[in-house]
FIVOKOL-78345 format. One record per residue: residue in three letters; x, y, z of N, C-alpha, C in turn. Coordinates in Angstrom, 2 decimals, decimal comma. Example, Ala and Ser with C-alpha at 12.3 -4.5 7.8 and 13.67 -1.06 7.14 Angstrom:
  type     n_c1     n_c2     n_c3    ca_c1    ca_c2    ca_c3     c_c1     c_c2     c_c3
   ALA    13,19    -5,69     7,80    12,30    -4,50     7,80    13,20    -3,30     7,80
   SER    12,85    -2,25     7,08    13,67    -1,06     7,14    12,90     0,03     7,87
//
This chain:
  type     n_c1     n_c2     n_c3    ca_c1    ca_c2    ca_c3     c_c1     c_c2     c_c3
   UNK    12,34    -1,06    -2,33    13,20    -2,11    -1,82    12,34    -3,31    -1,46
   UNK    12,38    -4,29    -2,02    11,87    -5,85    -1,75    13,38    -6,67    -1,21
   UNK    12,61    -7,33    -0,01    13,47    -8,12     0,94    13,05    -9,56     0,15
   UNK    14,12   -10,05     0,36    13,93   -11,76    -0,66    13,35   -11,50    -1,64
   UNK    14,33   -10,76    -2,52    13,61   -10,06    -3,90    13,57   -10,75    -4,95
   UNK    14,61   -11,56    -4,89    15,68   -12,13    -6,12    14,83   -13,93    -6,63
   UNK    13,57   -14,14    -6,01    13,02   -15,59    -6,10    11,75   -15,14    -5,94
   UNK    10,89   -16,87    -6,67     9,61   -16,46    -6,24     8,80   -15,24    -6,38
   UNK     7,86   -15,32    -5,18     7,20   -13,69    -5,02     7,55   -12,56    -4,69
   UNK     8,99   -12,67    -4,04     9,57   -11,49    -3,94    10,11   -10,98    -5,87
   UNK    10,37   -11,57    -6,60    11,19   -11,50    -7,40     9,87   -11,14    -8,59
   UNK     8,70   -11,25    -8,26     7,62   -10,89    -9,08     7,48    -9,62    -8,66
   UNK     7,29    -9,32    -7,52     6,90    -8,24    -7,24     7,92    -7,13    -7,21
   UNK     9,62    -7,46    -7,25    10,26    -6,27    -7,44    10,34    -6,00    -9,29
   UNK     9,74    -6,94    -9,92     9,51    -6,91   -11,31     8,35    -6,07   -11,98
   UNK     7,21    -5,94   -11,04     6,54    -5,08   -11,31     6,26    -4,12   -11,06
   UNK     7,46    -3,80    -9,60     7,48    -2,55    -9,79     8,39    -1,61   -10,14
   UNK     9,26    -2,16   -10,85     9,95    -2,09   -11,85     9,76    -1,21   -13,06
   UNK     8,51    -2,13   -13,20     7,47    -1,95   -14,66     6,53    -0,95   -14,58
   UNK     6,55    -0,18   -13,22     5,91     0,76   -12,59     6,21     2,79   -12,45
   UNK     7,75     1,92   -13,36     8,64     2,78   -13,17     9,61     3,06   -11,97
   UNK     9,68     2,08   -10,92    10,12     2,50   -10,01    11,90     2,11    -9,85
   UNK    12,80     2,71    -9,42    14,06     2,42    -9,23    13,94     1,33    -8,31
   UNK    14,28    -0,22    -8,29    14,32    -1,20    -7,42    15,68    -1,37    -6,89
   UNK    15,46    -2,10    -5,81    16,88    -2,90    -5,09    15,67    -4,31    -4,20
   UNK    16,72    -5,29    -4,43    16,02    -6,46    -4,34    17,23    -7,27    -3,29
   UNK    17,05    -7,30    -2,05    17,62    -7,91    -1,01    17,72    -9,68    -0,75
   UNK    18,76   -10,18    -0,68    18,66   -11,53    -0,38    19,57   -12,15     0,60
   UNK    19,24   -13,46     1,16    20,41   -13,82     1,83    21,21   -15,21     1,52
   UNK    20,88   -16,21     0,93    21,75   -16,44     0,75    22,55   -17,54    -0,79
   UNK    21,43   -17,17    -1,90    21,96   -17,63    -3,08    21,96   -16,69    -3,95
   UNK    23,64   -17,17    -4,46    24,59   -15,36    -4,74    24,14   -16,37    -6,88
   UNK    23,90   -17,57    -6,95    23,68   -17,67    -8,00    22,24   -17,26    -8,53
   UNK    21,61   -17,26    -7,53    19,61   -16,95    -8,32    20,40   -15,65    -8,18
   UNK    20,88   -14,89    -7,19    20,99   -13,11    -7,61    21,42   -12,72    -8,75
   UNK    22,50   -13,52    -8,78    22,97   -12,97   -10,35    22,44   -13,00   -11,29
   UNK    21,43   -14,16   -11,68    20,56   -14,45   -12,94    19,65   -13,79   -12,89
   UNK    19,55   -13,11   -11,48    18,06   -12,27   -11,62    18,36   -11,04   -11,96
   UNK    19,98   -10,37   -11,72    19,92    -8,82   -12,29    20,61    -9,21   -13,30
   UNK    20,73   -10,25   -13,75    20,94   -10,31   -15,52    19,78   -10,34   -16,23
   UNK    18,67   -10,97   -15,97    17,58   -11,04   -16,21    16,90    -8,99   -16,28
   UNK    17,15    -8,96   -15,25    15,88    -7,84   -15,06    16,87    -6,65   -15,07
   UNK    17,94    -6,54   -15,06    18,91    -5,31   -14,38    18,19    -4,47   -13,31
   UNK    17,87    -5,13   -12,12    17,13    -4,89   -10,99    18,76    -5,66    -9,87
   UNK    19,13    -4,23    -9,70    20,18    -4,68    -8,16    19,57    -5,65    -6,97
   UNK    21,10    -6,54    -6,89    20,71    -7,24    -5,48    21,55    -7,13    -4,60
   UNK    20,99    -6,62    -3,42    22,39    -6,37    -2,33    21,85    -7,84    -1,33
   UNK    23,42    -8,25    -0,96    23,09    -9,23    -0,32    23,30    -9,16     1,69
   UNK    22,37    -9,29     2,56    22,17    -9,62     4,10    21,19   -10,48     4,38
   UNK    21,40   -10,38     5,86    20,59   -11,03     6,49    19,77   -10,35     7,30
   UNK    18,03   -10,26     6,81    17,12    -9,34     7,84    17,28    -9,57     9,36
   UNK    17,86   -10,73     9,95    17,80   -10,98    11,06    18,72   -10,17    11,86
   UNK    19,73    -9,24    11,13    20,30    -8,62    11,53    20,05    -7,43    11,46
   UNK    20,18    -6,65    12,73    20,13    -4,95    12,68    21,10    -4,15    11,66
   UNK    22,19    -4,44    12,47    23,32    -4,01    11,34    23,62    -4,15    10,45
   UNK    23,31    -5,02    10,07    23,49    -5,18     8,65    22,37    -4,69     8,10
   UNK    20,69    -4,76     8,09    19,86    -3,86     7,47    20,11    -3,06     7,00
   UNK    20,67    -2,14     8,62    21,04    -0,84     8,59    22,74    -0,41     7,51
   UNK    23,26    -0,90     7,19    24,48    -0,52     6,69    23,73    -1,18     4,90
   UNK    22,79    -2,45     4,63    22,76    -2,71     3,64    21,83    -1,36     3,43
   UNK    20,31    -0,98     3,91    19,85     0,50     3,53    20,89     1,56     3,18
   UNK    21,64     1,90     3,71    22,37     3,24     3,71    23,32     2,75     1,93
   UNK    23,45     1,80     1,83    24,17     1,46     0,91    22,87     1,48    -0,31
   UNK    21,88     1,09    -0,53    20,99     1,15    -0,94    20,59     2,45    -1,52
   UNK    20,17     3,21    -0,02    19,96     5,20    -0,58    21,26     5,62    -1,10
   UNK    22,49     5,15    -1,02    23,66     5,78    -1,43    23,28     5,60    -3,33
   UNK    23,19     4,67    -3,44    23,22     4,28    -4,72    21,75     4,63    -5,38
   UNK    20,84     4,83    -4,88    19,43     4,71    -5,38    18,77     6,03    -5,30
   UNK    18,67     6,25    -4,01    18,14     7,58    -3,33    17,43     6,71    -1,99
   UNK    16,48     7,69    -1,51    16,02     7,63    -0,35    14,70     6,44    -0,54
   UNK    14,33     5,24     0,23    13,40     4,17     0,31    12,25     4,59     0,46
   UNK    11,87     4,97    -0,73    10,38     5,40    -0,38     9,23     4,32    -0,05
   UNK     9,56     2,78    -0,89     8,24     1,96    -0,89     9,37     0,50    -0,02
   UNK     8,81     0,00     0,98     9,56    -0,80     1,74     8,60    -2,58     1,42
   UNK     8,64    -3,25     0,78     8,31    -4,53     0,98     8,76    -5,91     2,01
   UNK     8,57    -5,84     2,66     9,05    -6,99     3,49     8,80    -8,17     3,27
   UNK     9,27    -8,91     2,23     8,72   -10,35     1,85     9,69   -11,61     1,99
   UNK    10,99   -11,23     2,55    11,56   -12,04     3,38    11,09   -13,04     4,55
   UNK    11,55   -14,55     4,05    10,71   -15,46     4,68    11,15   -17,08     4,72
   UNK    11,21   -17,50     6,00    11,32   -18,68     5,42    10,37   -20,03     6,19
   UNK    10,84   -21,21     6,15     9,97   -21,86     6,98    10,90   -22,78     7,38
   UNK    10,56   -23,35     8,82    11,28   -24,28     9,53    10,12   -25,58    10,24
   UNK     9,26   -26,17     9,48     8,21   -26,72     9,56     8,20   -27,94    10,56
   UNK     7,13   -27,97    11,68     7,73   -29,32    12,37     6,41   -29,30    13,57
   UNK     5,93   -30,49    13,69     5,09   -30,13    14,81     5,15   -29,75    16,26
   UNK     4,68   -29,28    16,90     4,85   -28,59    17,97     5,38   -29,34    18,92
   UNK     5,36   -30,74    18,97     5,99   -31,44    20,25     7,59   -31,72    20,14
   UNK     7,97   -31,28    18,76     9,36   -31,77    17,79    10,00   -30,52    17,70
   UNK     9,53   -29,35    17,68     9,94   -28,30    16,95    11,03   -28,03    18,11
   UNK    12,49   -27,67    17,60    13,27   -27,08    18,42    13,26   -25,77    18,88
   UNK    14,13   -25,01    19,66    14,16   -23,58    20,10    14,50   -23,14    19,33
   UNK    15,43   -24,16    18,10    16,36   -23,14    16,93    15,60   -22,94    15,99
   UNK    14,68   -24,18    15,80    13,38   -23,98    14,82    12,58   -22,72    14,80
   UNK    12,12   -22,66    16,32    10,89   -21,56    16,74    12,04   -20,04    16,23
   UNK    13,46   -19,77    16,89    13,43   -18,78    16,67    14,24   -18,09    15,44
   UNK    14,57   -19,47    14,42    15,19   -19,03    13,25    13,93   -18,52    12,24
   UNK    12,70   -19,03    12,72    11,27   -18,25    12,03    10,87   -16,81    12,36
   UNK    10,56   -17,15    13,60    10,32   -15,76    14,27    11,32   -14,59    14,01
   UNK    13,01   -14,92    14,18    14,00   -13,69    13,98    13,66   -12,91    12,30
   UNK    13,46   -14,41    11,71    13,34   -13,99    10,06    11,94   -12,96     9,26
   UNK    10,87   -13,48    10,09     9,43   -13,48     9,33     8,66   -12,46    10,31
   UNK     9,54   -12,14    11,40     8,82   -10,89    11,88     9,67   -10,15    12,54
   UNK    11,12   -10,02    13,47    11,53    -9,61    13,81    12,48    -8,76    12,35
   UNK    12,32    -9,34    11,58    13,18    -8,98    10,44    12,27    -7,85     9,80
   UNK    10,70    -7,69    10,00    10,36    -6,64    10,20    10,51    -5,61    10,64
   UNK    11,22    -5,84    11,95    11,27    -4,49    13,06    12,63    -4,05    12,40
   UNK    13,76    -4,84    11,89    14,86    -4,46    11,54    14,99    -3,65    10,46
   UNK    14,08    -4,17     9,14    14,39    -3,19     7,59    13,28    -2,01     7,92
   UNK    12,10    -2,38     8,57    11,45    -0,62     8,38    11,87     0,19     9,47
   UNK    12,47     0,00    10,66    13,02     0,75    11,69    13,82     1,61    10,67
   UNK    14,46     1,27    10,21    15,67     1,28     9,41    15,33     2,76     8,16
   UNK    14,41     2,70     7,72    13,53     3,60     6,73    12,52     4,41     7,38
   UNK    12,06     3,83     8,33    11,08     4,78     9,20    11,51     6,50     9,10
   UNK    12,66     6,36     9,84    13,10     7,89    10,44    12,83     8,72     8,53
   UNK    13,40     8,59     7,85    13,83     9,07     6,33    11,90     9,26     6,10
   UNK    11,30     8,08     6,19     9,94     8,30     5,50     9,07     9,30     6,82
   UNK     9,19     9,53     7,76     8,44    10,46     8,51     9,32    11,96     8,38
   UNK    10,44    12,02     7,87    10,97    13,29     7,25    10,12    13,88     6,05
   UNK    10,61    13,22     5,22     9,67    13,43     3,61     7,95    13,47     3,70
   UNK     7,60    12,81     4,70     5,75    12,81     5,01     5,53    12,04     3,82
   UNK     6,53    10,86     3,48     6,08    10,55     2,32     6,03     8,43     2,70
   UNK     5,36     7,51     2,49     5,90     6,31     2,86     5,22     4,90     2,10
   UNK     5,19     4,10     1,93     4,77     2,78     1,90     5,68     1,43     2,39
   UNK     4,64     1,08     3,17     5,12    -0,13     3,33     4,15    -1,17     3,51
   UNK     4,66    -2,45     2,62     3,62    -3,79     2,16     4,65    -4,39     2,92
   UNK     3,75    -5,15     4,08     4,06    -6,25     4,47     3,54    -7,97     3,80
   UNK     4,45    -8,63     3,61     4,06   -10,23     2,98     3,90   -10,72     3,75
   UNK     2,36   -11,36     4,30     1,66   -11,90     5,52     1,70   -13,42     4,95
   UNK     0,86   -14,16     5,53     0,26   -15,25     4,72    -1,57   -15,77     5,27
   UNK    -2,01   -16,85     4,66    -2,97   -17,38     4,83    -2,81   -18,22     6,06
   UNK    -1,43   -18,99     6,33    -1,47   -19,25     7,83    -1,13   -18,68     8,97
   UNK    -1,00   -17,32     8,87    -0,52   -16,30     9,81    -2,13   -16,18    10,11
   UNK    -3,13   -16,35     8,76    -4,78   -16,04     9,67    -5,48   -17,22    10,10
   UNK    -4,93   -18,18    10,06    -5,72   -19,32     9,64    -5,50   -20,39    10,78
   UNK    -3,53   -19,95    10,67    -2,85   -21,17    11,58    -2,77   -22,75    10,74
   UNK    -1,84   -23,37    10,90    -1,65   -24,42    10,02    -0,37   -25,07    11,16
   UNK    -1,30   -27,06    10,81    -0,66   -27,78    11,55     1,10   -27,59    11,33
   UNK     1,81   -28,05    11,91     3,50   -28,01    12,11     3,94   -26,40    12,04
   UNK     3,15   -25,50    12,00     3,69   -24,60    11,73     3,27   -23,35    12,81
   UNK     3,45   -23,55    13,92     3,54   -23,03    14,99     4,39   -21,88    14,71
   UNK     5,75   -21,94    14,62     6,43   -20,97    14,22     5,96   -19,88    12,91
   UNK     5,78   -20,50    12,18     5,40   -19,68    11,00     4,03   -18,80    11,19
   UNK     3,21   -19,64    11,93     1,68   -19,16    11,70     2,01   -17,66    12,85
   UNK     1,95   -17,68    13,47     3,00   -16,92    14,81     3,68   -15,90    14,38
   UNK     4,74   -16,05    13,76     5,24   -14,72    13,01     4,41   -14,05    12,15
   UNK     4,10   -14,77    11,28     2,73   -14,09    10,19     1,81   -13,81    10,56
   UNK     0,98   -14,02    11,94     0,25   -13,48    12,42     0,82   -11,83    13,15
   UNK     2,03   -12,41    13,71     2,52   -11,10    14,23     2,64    -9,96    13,39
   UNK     2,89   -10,29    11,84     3,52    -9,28    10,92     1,87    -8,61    10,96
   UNK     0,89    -8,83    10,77    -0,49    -8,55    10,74    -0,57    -7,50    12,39
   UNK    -0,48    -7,91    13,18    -0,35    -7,15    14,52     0,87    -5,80    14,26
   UNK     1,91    -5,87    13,91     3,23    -5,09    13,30     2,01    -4,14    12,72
   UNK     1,68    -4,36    11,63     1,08    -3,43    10,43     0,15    -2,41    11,64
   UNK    -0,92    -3,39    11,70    -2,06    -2,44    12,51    -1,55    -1,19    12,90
   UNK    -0,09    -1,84    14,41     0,00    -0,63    15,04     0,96     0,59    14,31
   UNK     1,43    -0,26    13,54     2,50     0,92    12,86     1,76     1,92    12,06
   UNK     0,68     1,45    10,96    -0,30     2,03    10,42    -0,89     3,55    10,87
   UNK    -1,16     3,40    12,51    -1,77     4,04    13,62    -0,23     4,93    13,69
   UNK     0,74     5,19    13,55     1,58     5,77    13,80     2,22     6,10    12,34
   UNK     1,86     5,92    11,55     2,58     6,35    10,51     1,33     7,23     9,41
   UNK     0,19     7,39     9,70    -1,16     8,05     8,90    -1,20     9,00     9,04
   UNK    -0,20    10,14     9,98    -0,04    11,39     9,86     1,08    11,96     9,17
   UNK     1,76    11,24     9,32     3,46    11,55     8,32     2,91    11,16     7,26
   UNK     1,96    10,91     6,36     1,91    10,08     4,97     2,70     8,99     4,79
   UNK     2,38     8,24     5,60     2,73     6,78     5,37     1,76     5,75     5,69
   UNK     1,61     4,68     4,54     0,83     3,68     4,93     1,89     2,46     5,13
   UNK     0,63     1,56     5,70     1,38     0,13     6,08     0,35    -0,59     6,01
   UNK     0,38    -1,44     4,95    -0,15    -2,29     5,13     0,08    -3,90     4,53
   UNK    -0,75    -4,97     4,68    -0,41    -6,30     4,73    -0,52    -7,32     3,26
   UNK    -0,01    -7,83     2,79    -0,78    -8,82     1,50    -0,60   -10,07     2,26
   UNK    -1,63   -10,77     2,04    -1,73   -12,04     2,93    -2,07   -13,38     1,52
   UNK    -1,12   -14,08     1,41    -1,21   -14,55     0,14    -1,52   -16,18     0,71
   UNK    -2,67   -16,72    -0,40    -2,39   -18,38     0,05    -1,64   -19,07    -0,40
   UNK    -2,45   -20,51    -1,43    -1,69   -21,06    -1,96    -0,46   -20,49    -2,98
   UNK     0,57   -20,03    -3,41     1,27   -19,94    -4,57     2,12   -20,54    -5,26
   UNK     1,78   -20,67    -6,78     2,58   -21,55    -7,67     4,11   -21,08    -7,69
   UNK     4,60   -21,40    -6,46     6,42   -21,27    -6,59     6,73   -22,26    -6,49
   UNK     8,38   -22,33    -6,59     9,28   -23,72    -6,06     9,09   -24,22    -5,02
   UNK     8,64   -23,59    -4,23     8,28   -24,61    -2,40     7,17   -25,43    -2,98
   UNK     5,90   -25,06    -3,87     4,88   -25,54    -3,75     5,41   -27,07    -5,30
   UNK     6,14   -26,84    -5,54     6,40   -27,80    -7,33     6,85   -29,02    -6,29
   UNK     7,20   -28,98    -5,00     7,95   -30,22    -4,56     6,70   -31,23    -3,71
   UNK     5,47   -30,03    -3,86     4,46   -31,43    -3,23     4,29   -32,27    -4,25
   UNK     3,74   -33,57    -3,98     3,40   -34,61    -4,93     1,96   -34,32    -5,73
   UNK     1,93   -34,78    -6,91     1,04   -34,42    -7,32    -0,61   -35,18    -6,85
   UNK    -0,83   -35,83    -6,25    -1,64   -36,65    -5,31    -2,16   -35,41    -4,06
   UNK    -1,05   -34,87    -3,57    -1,19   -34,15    -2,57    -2,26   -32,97    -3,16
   UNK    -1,58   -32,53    -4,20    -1,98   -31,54    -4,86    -3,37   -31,85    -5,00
   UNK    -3,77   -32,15    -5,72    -4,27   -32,57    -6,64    -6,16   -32,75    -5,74
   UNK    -5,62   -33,81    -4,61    -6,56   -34,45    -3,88    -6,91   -33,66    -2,77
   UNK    -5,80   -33,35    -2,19    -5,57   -32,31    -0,45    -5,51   -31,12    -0,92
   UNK    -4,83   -30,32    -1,33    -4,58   -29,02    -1,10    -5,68   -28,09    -2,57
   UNK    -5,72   -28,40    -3,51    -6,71   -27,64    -4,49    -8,02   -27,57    -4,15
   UNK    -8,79   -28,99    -3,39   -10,21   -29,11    -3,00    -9,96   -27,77    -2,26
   UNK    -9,45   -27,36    -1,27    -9,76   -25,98    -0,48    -9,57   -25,13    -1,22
   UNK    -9,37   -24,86    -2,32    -9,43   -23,41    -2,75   -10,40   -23,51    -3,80
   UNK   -11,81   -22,76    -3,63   -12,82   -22,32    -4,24   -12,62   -22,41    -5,52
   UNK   -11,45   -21,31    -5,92   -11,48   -21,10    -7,52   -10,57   -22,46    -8,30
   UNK    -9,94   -22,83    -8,04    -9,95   -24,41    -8,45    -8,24   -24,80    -9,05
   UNK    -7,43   -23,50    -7,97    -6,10   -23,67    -8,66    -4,93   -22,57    -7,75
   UNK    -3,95   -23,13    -7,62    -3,24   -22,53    -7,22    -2,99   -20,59    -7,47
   UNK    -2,72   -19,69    -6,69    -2,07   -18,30    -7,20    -1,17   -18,22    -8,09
   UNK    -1,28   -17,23    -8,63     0,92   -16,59    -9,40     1,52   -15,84    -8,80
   UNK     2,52   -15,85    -8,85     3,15   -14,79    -7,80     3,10   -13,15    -8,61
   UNK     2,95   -12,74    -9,61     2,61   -12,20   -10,07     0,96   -11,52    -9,62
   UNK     0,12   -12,32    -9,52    -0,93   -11,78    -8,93    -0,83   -11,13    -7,42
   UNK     0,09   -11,53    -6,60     0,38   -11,01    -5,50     1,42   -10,21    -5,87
   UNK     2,09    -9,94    -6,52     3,05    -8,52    -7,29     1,73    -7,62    -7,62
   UNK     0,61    -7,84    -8,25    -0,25    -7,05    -8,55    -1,08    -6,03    -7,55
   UNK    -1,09    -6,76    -6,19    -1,72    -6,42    -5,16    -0,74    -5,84    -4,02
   UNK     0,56    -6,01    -4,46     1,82    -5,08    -3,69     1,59    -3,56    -4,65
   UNK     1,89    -3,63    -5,94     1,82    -2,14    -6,69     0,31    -1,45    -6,18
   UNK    -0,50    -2,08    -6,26    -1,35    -0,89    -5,78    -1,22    -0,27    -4,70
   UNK    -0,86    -1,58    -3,48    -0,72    -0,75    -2,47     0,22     0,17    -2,38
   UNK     1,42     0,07    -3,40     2,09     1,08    -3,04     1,74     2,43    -3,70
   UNK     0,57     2,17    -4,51     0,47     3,41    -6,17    -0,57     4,56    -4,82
   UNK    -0,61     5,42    -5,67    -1,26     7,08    -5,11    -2,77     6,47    -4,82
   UNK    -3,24     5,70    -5,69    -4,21     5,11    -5,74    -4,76     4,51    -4,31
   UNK    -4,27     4,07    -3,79    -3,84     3,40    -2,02    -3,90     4,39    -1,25
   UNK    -3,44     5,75    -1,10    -3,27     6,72    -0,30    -3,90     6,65     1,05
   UNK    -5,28     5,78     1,01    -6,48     6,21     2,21    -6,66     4,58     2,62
   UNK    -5,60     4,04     2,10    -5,78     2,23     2,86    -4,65     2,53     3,48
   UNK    -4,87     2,20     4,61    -3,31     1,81     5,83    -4,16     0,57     6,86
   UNK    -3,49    -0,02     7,56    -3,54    -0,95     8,61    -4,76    -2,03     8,16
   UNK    -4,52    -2,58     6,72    -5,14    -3,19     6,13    -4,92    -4,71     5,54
   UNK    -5,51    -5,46     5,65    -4,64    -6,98     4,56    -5,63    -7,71     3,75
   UNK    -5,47    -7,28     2,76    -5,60    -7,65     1,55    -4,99    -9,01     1,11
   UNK    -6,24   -10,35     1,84    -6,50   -11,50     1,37    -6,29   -12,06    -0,16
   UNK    -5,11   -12,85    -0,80    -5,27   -12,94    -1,84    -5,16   -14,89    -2,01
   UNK    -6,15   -15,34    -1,79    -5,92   -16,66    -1,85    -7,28   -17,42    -2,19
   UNK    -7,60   -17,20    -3,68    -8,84   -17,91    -3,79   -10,13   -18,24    -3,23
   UNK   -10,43   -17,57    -2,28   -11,49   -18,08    -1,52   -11,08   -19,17    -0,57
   UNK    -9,96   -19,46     0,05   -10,00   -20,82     0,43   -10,28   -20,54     2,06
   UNK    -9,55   -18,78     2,53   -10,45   -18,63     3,92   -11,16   -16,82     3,94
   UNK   -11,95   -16,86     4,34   -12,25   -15,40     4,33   -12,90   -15,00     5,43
   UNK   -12,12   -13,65     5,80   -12,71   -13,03     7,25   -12,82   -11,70     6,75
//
């Protein structure tokens, strides 16, 4: 199950694992036209909520294992941004980020937890970012949740390595999606490429590449981990 499956990097990565063999369901909230083109495209289901909600998680999962089976590999890549500097940023700003980009964490794997410490069987990739480590101006809110999702992993990790379950993080930088096609090419070009070492934006596909492993057998002995994928532009 990939949360904000149906676009972007969510929509790469429920594609490859797909291609992985795996039965997908690809979660979204709220464009019922990209869903459709995407399980016409891929015949990869999209059920549609909102992570910010408990109940609904919980009733969209159960609807999910009804139709699928039981959630074995959980992606959390649901996300959005409400960008603004800190002296501007509203309360609705701060907590329409935070409910989405980390509390929306606690909602879809709560949700799968109980089922994956039954089976002793689990994965879960959290979608971090480069300013969740980094921090980035106007984005107080964002950097904050994504840092939190990184704090989330650790401790869950620590609680889920005896049931056979891992948890762990992909922390992605720059990527060539639609958020990034609307900077100017000046911006690009001058500001944002000089920082990245290798001399060019990500694919979202390459961060689909670094979700399947973590979820493959191969991974078994990585938990409470994040796996930096952003050119060199920060490294710890």
């Amino acid at each position: 199950m990939v949360t904000g499956g149906s676009r972007g990097i969510g929509a790469a990565i429920a594609k490859a694992l797909k291609a992985e063999g795996c039965d997908v369901a690809a979660t979204y909230a709220g464009n019922d036209e990209k869903a459709r083109a995407f399980t016409e495209e891929t015949g990869i289901k999209t059920y549609k909520w909102d992570v910010c909600d408990y109940d609904a998680c919980k009733a969209g999962i159960a609807q999910i294992e009804s139709d699928l089976g039981p959630v074995e590999v959980l992606v959390n890549n649901a996300g959005i941004t409400r960008d603004a500097p800190f002296h501007k940023m509203s309360p609705e700003q701060w907590r329409q980020v935070i409910d989405t980009n980390l509390s929306g964490l606690f909602n879809m794997t709560h949700n799968v937890w109980g089922g994956m410490r039954e089976r002793k069987f689990g994965r879960v990739v959290n979608i971090s970012s480069i300013n969740g480590q980094k921090g980035q101006f106007a984005q107080a809110n964002y950097a904050a949740a994504k840092a939190g999702d990184i704090g989330f992993t650790k401790a869950l990790a620590q609680e889920g390595a005896r049931a056979g379950i891992t948890v762990n993080v992909v922390a992605p930088g720059y990527i060539n999606t639609e958020m990034m096609s609307t900077i100017p090419d000046k911006v690009m070009n001058e500001v944002i490429l000089p920082q990245i070492p290798v001399g060019r934006l990500g694919e979202a596909e390459e961060i689909a590449r670094c979700v399947v492993f973590l979820a493959s057998d191969d991974a078994a002995f990585i938990t409470g981990s994040t796996l930096s994928a952003n050119g060199g532009q920060y490294l710890i």
